[in-house]
Phi, psi and omega in degrees: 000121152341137139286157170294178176273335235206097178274164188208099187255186195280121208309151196286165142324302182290348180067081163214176181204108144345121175251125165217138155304103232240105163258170182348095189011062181181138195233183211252152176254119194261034172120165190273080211260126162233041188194159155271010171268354175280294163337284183329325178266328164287320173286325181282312201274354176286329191091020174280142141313152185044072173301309189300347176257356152290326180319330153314343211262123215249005164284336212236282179263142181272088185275129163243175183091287190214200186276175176298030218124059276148067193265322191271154175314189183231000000 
């Protein structure tokens, strides 16, 4: 199985979660999320269509760490 493009990685102590992108093989980091409207706006600016309809998608995104939408520790 492929990684996804696009991590959501496991939330900080302070409760955010690293977003990174897998681009030409490496990936980029687009920010700190402490929300999906935070996500939503990071994914709009990597350029997928519909970001909010992707968050789901598990071809697309990578949740690690804890559950989905899910920003503070646990």
């Amino acid at each position: 199985m492929a990684t996804p493009p696009i991590t959501i990685h496991a939330p900080t102590p302070s409760g955010g979660r690293l977003v990174t992108v897998h681009i030409n093989s490496r990936d980029e980091k687009l920010g700190m999320a402490h929300s999906d409207r935070d996500l939503v706006v990071f994914l709009a600016d990597a350029g997928p269509a519909n970001p909010e309809l992707i968050l789901n998608n598990p071809a697309v995104v990578q949740w690690q760490g804890t559950a989905a939408h899910r920003y503070e520790t646990a």
